[in-house]
N, C-alpha and C positions, 0 to 999 in steps of 0.2 A: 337419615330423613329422606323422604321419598316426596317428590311432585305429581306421584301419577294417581288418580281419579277421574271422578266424573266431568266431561264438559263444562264448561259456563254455560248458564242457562239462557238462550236466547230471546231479551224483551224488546218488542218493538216498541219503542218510545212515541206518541204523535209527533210530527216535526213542530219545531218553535221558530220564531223567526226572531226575537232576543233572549230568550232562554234559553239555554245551554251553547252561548257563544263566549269564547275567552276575550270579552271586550273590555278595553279600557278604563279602569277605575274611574268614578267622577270624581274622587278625592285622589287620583293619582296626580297628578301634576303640578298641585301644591306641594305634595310632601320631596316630587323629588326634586323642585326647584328651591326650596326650603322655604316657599311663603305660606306655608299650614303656621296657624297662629296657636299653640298650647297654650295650656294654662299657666304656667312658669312664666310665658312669654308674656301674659296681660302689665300694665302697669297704669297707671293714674294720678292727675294732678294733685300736691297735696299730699300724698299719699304714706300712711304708716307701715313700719316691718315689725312683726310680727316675729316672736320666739317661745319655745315651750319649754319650762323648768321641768323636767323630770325627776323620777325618783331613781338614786344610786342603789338602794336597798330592794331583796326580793322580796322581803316579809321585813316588817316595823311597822311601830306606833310611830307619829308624828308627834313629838314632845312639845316641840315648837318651831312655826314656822314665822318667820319675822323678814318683813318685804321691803319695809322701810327706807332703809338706802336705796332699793333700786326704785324705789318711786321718789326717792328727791332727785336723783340722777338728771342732770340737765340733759334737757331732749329724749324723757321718757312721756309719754302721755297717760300710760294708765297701765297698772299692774294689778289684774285680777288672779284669787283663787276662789278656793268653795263657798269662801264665805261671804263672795258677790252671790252665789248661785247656790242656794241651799236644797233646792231641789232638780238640783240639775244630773240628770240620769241619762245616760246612753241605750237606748231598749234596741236589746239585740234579739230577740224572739218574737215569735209570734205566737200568744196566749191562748191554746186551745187548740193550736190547726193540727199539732200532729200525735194528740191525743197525752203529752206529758209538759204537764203544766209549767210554767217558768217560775223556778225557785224565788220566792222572796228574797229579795235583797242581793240579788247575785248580777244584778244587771253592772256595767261598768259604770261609774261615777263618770259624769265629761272631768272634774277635779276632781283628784284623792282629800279626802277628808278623814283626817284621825290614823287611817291607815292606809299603807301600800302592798299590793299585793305578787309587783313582778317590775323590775329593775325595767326602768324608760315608760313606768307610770306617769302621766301627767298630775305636778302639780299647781301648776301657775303660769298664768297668760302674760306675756311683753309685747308694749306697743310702742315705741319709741322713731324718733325721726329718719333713724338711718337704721341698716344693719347692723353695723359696729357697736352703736349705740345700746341696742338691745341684747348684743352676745357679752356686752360688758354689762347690763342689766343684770343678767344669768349669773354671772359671779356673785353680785352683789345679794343676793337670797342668802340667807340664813336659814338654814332646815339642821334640827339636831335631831336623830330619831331614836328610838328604842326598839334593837332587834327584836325579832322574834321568831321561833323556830321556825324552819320551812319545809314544804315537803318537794324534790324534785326530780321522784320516779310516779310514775301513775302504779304501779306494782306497789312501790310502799304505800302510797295514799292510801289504798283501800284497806290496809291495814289497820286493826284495831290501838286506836291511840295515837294516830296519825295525827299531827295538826292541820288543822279544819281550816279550808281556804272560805268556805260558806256552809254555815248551819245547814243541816243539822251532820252534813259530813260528806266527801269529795267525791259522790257520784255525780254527775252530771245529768248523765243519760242514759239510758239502755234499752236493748231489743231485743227479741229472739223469734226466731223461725222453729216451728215445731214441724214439721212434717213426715206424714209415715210413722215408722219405730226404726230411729239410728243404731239403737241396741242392738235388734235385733239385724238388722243389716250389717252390722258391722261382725255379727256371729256366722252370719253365712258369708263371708268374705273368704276366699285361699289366701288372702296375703294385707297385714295392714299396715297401712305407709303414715310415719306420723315426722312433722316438719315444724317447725317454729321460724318464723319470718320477721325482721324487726325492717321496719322504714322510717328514714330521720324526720327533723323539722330541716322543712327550705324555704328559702325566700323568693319570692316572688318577682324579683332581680331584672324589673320593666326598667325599658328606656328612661323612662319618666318621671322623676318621687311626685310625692304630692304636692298640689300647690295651687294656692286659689289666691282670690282676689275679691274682697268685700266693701261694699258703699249701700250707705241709706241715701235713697231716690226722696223727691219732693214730697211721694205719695208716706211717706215714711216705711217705705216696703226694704226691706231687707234683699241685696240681689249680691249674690253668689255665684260667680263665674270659677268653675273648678272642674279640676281631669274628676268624673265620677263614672260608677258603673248603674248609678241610680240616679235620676233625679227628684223619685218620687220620695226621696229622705226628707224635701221641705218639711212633711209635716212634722217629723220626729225633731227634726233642727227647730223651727219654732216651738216646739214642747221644750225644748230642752234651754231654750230663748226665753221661754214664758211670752210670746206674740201670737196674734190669731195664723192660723193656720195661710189664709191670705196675705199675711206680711213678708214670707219669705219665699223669695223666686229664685231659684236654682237651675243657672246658666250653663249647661256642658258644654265642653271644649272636643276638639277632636284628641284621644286618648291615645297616649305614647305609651301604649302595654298596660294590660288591667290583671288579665291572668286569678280573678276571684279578688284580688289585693284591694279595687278599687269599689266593692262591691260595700262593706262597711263604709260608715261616716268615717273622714280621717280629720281633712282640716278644716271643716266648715262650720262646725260649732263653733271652735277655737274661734274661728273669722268672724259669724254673725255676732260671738259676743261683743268682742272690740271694737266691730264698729259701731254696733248701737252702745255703745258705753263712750266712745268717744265722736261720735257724728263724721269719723272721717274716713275714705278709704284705708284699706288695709289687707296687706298681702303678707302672705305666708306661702313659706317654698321649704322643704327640707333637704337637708344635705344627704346626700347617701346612707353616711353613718346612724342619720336619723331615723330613714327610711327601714329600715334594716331591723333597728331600733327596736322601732316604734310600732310596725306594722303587725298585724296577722302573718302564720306562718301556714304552710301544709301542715297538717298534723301527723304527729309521729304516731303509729301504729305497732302492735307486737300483735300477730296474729298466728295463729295454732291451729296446723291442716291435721286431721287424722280421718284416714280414708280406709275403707275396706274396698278388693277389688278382686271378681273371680279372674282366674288365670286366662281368661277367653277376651281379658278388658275391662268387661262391663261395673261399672261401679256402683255397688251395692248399697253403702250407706257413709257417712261423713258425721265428725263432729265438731265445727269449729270455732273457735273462741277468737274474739277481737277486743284490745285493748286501745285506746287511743287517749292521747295526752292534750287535755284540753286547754290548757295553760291556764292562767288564774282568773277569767271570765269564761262563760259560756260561748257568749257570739253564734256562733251558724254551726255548734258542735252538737247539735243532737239531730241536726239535719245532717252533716253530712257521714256520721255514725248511723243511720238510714238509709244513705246509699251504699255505705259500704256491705250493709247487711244483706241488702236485696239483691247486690250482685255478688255476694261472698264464695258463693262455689262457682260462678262464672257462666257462661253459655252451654252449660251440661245438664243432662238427665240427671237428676238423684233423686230418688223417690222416697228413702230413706235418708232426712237430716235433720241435725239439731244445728242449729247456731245462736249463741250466747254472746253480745257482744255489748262494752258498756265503756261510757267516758267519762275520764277522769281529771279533776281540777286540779292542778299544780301551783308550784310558785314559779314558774315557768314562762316564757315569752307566748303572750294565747297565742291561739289557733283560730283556721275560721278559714272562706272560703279561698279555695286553687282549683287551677283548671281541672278538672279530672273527678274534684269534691267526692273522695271517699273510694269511686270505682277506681282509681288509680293504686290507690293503698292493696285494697282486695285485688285485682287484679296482679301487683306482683308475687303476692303470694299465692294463688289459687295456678297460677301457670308453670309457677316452678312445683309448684305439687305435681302437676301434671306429669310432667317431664320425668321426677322422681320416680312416679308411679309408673309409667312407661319403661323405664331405667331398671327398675327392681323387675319387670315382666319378662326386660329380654326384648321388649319392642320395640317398633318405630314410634318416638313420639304422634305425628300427624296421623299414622294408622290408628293407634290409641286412641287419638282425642275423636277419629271417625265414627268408632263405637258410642260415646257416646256424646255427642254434639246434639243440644237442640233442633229442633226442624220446626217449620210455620207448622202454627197448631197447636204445639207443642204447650204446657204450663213449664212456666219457671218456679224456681227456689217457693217461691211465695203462692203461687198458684195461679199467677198472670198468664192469661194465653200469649201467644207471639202470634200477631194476624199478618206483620209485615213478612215479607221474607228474610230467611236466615240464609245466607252463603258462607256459612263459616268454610266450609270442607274448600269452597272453590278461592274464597278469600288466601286460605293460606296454601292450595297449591299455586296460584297465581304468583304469592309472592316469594315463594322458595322458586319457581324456577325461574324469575326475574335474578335472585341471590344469585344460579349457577352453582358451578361444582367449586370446593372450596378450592383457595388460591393454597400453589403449593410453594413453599419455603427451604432453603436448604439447611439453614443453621437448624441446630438439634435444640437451641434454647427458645425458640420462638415456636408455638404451637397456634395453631389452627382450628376457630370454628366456629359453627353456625349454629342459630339455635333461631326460632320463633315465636310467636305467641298470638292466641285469639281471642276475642276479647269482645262485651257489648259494655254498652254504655246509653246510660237514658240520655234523651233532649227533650226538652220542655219540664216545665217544675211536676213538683209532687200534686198531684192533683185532688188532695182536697185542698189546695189554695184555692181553687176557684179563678185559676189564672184565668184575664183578660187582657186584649190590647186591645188599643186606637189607634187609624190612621184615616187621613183625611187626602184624599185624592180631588185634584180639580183641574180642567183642560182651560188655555187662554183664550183670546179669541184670531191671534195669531196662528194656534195648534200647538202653542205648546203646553206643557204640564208640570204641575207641581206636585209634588208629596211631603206632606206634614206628618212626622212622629216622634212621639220623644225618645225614641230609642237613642240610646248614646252608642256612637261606632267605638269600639276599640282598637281600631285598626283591624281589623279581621272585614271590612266592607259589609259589614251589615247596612250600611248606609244604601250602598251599589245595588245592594243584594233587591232591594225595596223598590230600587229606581227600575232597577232590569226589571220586574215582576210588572210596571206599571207599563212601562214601554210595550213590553209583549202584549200586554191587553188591549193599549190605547192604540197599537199601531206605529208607531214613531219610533223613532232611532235616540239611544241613548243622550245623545249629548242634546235633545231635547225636554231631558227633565232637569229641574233644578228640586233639591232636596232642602229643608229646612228642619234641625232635630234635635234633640235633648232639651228643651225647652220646658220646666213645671208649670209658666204659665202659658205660653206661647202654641207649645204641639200636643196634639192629643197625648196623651197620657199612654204607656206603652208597655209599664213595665220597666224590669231591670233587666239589661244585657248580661245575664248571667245563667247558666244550667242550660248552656246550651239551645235559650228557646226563642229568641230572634226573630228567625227564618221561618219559625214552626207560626210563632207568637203574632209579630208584627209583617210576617208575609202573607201571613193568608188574612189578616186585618185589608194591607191595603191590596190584596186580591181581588177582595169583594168591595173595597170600594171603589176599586177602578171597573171590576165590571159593571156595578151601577152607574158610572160615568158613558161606560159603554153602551149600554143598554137605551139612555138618553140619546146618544148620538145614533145607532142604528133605527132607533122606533123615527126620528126624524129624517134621518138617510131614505128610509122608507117611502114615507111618503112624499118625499122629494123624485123619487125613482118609480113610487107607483108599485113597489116592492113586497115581499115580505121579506122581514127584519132577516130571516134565519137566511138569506139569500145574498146576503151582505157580507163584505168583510171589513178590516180596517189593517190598513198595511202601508209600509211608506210615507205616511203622513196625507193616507187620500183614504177615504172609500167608495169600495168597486164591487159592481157586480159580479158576485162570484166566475158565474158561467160565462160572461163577458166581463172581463178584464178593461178592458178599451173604455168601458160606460164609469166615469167614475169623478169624484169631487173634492177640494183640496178638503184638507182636514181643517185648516182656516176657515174657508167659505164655510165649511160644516157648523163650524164652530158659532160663529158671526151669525148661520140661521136660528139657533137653538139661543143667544143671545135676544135676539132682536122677536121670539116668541114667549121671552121670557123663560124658559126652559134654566131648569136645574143641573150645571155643569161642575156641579164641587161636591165633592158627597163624605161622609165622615162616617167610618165604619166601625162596630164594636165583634170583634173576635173572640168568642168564647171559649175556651180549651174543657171538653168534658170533664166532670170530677165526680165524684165519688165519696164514700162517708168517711171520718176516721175509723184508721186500722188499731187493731189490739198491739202496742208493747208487748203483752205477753205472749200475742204469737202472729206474725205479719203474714196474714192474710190476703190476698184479692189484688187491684188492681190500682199500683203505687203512681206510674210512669206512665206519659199518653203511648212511647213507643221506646225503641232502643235501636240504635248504630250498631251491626256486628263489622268486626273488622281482623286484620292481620296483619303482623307486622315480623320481617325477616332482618336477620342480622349475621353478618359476618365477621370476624372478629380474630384480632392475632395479639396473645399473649406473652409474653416474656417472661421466662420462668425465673431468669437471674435478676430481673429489676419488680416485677412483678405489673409493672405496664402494660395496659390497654390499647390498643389500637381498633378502630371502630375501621375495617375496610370497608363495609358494602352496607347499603342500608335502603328496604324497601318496604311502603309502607302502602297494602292493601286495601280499600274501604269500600262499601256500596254506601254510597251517599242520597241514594234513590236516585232524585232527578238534581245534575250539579245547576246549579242556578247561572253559576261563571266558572267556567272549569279550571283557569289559571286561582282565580281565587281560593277555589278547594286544594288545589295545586300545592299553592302556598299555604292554606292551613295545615295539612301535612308533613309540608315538610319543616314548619316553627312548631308543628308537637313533635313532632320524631326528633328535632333537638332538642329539644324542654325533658322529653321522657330519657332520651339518651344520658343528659345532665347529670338527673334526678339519680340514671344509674351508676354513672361513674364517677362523679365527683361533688354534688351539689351535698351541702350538708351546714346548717347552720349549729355551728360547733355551740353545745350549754352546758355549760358546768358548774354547779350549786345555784342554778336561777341567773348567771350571766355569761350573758352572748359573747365568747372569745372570737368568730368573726363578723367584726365589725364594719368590714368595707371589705368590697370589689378585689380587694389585694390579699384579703387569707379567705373569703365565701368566693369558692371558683365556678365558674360556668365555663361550658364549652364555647369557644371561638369557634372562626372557621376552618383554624390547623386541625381541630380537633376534630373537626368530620367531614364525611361523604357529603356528596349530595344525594340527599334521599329520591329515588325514585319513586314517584307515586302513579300508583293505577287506580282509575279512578272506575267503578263501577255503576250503575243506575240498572235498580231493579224496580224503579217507579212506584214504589211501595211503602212510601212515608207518609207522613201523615201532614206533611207539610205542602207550600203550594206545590200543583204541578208534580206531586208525589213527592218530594224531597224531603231527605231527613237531615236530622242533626252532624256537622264535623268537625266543628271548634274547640269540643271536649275528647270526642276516640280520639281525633287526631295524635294525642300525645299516650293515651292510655297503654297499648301494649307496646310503646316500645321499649321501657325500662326492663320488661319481664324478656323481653326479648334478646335481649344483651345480657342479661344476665343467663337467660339459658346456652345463650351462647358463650358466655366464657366458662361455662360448667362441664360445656363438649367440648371444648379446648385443654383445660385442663384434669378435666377427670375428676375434679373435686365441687360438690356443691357451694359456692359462700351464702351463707341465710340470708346477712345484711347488708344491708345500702349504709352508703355509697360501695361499688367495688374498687378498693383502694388500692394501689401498689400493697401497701400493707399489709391489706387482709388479703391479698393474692399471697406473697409470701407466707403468711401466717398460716393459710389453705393448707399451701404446698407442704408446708413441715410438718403441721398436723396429720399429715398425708404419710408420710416419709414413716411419722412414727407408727403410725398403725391405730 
């Protein structure tokens, strides 16, 4: 592999005076003094525990379920199942928006009724006076079931005769890309590379599990205090409640890791029923095991490159197939078999492609949203194709993928222009010569290597949702400022991100905003902290409401100074005449005048995200994503041929983030995806076998510690060409995307052998190597 090319391209940025400074979190000093309050952390006088009966079975009838004992159980208060709630439905789709309609009857039950469709199914709600109380309720359920056959490869499900998870049979979803003639591209190909890629189920394995905390208020309003990545689920929880949509106010906490996990309803149904069934607080917390359990997984994927390519590079045509394992609900599986589709051949030219990609219903632990939602799946496969193809040419990967790398301008897969800029080319020589030459080793058993990978990745949702966000910006009369949004933080500083975006407008220094956020009744309404879209969503919301706040205060600075407005600034917590600095007024007194005239100091903004019609299923068309993140990510890498061990030496991870809003912030999103992606490639795998989870806790589902890695080096780019405030794009999601493919291309140049799948295990490194050995 080679670092040499073209320059980085030189953007002159406007200067900021709190934008793009590595300043202090506003939420830093709670968490590292440990007075951030989670959700786990709420409790209340009075107050009931809460536990959830599951189902032991992947597929049965429910013969009979008998509650009885645990509701005489002294110190139980109420034992609900379905047949408190007969129409109690979990709706995990949105009907119409992406042109394939949501199956009848497939939505999840909040309680299983008659049947079970996947081992740690909810059957039955406990509310009793202690914890104890209620894990000894659990016992007492009686459930006899009646198996029933199950299906637990997405390969056999589609097969004729399969048993049916939901009428009229176990497709979920499906897409394709038509472009050009694949055929015929793949006929004038010299050389065609074809690959099968499989990627596990993983867990989502946050600080945090879930955990909420429920009381009916005087008003009889239902309030929900819980780690979410939505708060705008009230209305679906009061559907699922049977209350008016106004009954149920849904309180976020500051979130200890969401990673897509917290994106679904988890325990809040569970909560809103128990308390309005028993009038009293009630909390629910899950134990790891539970969590693990219970939750949504990444979705496993098997995905199939076949590529034609002339001997000069250039790649002629592609055909490739995705399979994905939707576990025994839908949830968020036809959306993120959407992203995968759209980024399936990745940030390359092909003007010739078919792609066929469909998901499938199991008796399996579902699936549903992860960081990365889809582009991660596609992305490990489409980069070790790369590398292959390069491999079989005789070439340098990075010269390869030069040939043919997108450029702004350019149409993708689907026929999306790229207006932002593309840096792939300089992304990944930037981060190979940060890697260096590899480290050299003397034993003959430890081998040596690097590998890379590039990558785009949408931010902001799919836009015929018609996404919007609120935020409500307002100055005191003091100078100082407030921002209202419901955005929930997940620890990634979405909160900061909001505040810095206000401060730079208003003039004022950070530690003069206070934030108030995730609020369903309380903060404008924002949105879900999810796909990346934040920054894009709720920063350019309270952009435009702080510059109307602005704008109020300069028209009045004005004619205070005898001015015109555009001659103004607002900086330091004063405004001053530009050309004279000297001439200027506290931002208080400023404040205090525009008060005392009545003047409008609080302003509430609505952020529109352009959209677009629905796309065809049978051939994705036009313009999916508002933009896309390109990015790069290097890896060094030492293998051990006799234990088959991984060693992760060096790790550098690339990005044009357009404009960083907090550069330590990006810093850190970087470098917790380059360990999330690193994970995903070396050891993260939630083990399933016949529909149940063999690991069940922290102690056999491994993740990397900090033995287990570098510290990621990150280079943070700004090509000012997002479509977010201040030009800034999406980094919450690349952040993690190529660095899985990127370890993996590197332990493929270490040891001369491809492994197709994830996780790369000591295992399947030995298995590799023999395979090898025999020929």
């Amino acid at each position: 592999m080679t670092a040499k090319g073209r320059a980085l391209p030189q953007v002159d940025l406007p200067p900021l005076r709190q934008v793009g400074r590595p300043l202090r979190r506003v939420d830093a000093l709670g968490k590292a003094v440990g007075a951030t309050v989670y959700a786990g952390d709420f409790t209340m006088p009075n107050m009931l525990h809460a536990k959830v009966f599951r189902s032991s079975e992947p597929s049965a009838c429910i013969k009979q379920l008998d509650v009885t004992k645990a509701q005489a159980l002294p110190g139980v208060a109420c034992v609900l199942t379905a047949d408190e709630l007969p129409d109690g439905k979990l709706i995990t789709d949105m009907p119409g928006q992406t042109g394939q309609e949501r199956r009848k009857g497939s939505d999840a039950p909040v309680l299983a009724a008659g049947r079970v469709r996947f081992v740690g199914e909810p059957i039955a709600l406990v509310a009793a006076e202690t914890l104890a109380i209620a894990e000894q309720a659990l016992e007492l359920i009686k459930i006899e079931y009646e198996p029933l056959a199950g299906v637990f490869d997405p390969l056999e499900a589609m097969k004729p005769g399969a048993p049916v998870i939901h009428e009229p049979d176990n497709i979920v979803s499906s897409w394709k890309i038509r472009k050009g003639n694949a055929e015929a591209g793949l006929a004038a190909a010299d050389l065609i590379v074809e690959n099968t890629f499989r990627v596990p189920f993983i867990d989502h394995a946050y600080i945090e599990p879930e955990a909420g905390v429920a009381w009916v208020d005087d008003q009889q309003v239902i309030n929900i205090r819980v780690c979410t990545q939505v708060v705008e689920h009230f209305r679906s929880i009061a559907q699922a409640v049977g209350v008016p949509h106004n009954k149920v106010h849904v309180r976020g906490t500051m979130i200890g890791g969401g990673f897509g996990g917290k994106e679904d309803i988890t325990v809040e149904i569970f909560l809103a029923l128990l308390t309005k069934e028993t009038n009293r607080p009630v909390r629910l917390a899950y134990t790891r095991e539970e969590s693990i359990l219970a939750h949504s997984k990444r979705h496993p994927f098997i995905i199939t490159h076949r590529t034609g390519v002339k001997k000069n590079g250039r790649i002629t045509g592609a055909e490739i197939k995705m399979i994905s394992d939707s576990g025994a609900y839908p949830y968020l599986s036809p959306y993120v078999l959407l992203y995968a589709t759209v980024t399936s051949c990745g940030p390359y030219r092909i003007e010739n492609l078919k792609v066929d990609s469909v998901s499938v219903a199991t008796n399996n632990p579902f699936t549903s949203a992860f960081r990365g939602f889809g582009g991660a799946q596609a992305a490990v496969a489409y980069e070790q194709q790369m590398d292959e193809m390069a491999k079989a040419l005789t070439m340098d990967p990075l010269e390869f993928r030069k040939i043919n790398y997108l450029k702004t301008g350019d149409s993708n897969a689907i026929g999306q222009q790229i207006k932002s800029a593309v840096w792939l080319e300089e992304e990944a020589m930037q981060a190979l010569a940060a890697l260096g030459e590899k480290k050299s080793v003397s034993e003959d058993a430890i081998k040596v290597g690097q590998g890379f990978a590039t990558t785009m990745q949408s931010y902001g949702r799919i836009m015929w949702f018609h996404d919007t966000s609120r935020s409500w910006v307002g100055i005191e009369q003091d100078g100082t400022v407030v921002v209202r949004c419901g955005a929930p933080d997940l620890g990634a500083g979405q909160a900061n991100s909001l505040c810095q975006i206000a401060a730079e407008v208003l003039g004022v220094s950070l530690t003069d905003v206070t934030f108030y956020n995730s609020d369903s009744a309380v903060t404008p309404l924002a949105g879900t902290t999810t796909a990346t879209r934040q920054l894009y969503m709720s920063g350019n919301a309270t952009l435009k409401a702080a510059k109307m706040v602005r704008k109020v205060l300069l028209d009045r600075a004005a004619e205070h100074f005898k001015k015109e407005p555009n001659s103004l600034d607002l900086a330091d917590n004063k405004v001053f005449i530009k050309s004279d600095p000297q001439q200027w007024l506290s931002l208080a007194d400023l404040s205090k005048m525009c008060a005392a005239d009545g003047l409008k100091l609080q302003h509430l903004a609505l952020f529109r995200a352009p959209f677009t019609d629905k796309l065809n299923p049978e051939n994705l068309q036009g313009n999916v994503f508002p933009d896309f993140t390109f990015s790069a990510h290097a890896i060094e890498v030492a293998v051990d041929t006799k234990t088959g061990e991984i060693t992760v030496l060096k790790s550098v991870g690339c990005h044009d983030v357009g404009r960083a809003i907090n550069p330590i912030a990006v810093e850190g999103q970087i470098q917790g995806g380059s360990a999330q992606g690193i994970g995903y490639a070396l050891m993260e795998e939630v083990q399933v076998k016949d529909g149940v989870t063999r690991t069940p806790s922290l102690s056999e589902y491994l993740i990397p510690t900090a033995k287990d890695l570098p510290t990621t080096k990150a280079i943070i780019l700004e090509s000012g060409t997002g479509v977010g405030p201040f030009g800034a794009k999406g980094i919450g999601e690349p952040a993690l995307t190529p660095a899985a493919p990127a370890v993996a291309n590197a332990v493929a140049n270490a040891i001369g052998v491809r492994i197709h799948d994830l996780p790369l295990t000591p295992e399947r490194v030995l298995a590799a190597l023999d395979h090898a050995k025999k020929g």
